[in-house]
C-alpha positions, 0 to 999 in steps of 0.5 A: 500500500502506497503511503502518502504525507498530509501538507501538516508533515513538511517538507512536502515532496516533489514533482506534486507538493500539496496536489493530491489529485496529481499524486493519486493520478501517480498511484494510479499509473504505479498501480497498473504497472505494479499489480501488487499496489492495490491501495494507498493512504495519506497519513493524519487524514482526519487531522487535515480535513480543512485541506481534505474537503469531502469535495477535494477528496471526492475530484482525487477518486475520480481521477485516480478511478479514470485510470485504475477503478480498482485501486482502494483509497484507505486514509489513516484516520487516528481520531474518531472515538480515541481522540474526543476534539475529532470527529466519531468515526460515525459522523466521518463515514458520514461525510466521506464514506462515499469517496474511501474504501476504508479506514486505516486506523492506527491504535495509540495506546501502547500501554494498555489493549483494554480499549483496542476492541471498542474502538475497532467495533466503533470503527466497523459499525460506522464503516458497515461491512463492505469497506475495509477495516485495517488495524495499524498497531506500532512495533517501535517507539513513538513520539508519545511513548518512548519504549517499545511495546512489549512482545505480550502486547503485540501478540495480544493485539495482532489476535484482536486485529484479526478477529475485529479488523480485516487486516493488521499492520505492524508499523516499523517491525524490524526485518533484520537481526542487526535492527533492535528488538528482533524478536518482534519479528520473530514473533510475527513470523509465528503467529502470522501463518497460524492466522492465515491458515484459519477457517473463514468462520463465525468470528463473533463465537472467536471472539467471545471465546478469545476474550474468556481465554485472556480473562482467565489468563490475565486473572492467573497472572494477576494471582501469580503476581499476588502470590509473588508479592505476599513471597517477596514480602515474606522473604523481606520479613525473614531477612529483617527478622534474621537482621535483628536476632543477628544484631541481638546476639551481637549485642548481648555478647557485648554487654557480658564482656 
């Protein structure tokens, strides 16, 4: 998928700058030499909408459609409900559903997979079924949170992509061993060919099923890490108590001397 930046991340490239009819009408020429480009983005769209008019974005399908009626627009769209001052994803399909073929929605939280479900499920309810839901999750550092996201977490929403989306891309996932964190890779290149080979089934049994198993998963970790701290504190209480039967001992051979 070709990727594109909004006129809000300068410096904007040449030969087009901010002519986003041109660079789509480029996408399009690409498109039919390489059968493998079949969709292209444009990043903060929701951020730009003031440049991105449902008119302006509706002159670049139709040029881009005149070349290459095949080719899918699907712009990044950060807002909707993560994002209160944007609009709901409900009121953008409303205003641009006519001239996308889906939402590219990256998922902001690297701390926490507690909301990615809901938001996708807004996200899906708002685009219906026919247009294309692909969850953006980030394998590397951020502007906002400056450590990766740990290898439980990238597992966990690469499964809840697949059951809520219609695909998940992982945003600079390290290819090569030399490059930090490899082992995310590494991981995606085990759980990858496990989902594709998935049956196309009721995915709404999965889900209930998928969220139960974490529920009881994450409530045995929980007890673990209970259980952890009541033999940590226990460890502490031994240690101090040792400290100071040591100390006593010390003491009393003092005084009778």
């Amino acid at each position: 998928m070709g990727r594109h930046h909004p006129s809000s991340e300068p410096p904007n490239p040449p030969p087009h700058g901010t002519d986003y009819v041109a660079w789509a009408v480029d996408f399009a020429d690409l498109s039919l030499k390489y059968p493998n480009f079949v969709a292209f983005t444009i990043d903060d769209f929701e951020g730009n909408l003031d440049t991105f008019t449902p008119s302006y974005v509706k002159e670049m399908r139709d040029a881009y459609r005149a070349v290459n009626p095949n080719l899918a627009f699907i712009p990044t769209v950060y807002g909707g409900e993560q994002v209160p001052s944007f609009p709901s994803f409900r009121e953008f399909v409303e205003s641009y559903g006519e001239y996308i073929d889906g939402i590219l929605l990256p998922y902001r939280d690297l701390d926490s997979l507690e909301n990615l479900p809901t938001i996708l499920e807004a996200a899906r309810e708002a685009l219906g079924e026919e247009k294309i839901l692909i969850s953006f999750i980030y394998a590397a550092p951020t502007s906002w949170h400056r450590n990766p996201p740990t290898l439980e977490y990238l597992q966990k929403a690469i499964w809840i992509s697949y059951l809520y989306a219609d695909g998940v891309m992982l945003y600079c996932l390290p290819l090569v061993p030399a490059q930090p964190n490899y082992e995310e890779y590494l991981l995606v290149k085990r759980v990858y060919p496990a989902l594709s080979k998935w049956p196309q089934i009721d995915r709404r049994g999965l889900i209930e099923t998928f969220n139960l198993l974490f529920e009881v998963y994450e409530d045995r970790i929980t007890s673990l890490e209970a259980e952890k701290n009541r033999l940590r504190y226990g460890l502490y209480v031994a240690a101090a108590y040792g400290v100071l039967m040591t100390a006593a001992v010390v003491l009393e051979r003092r005084r009778r001397r």
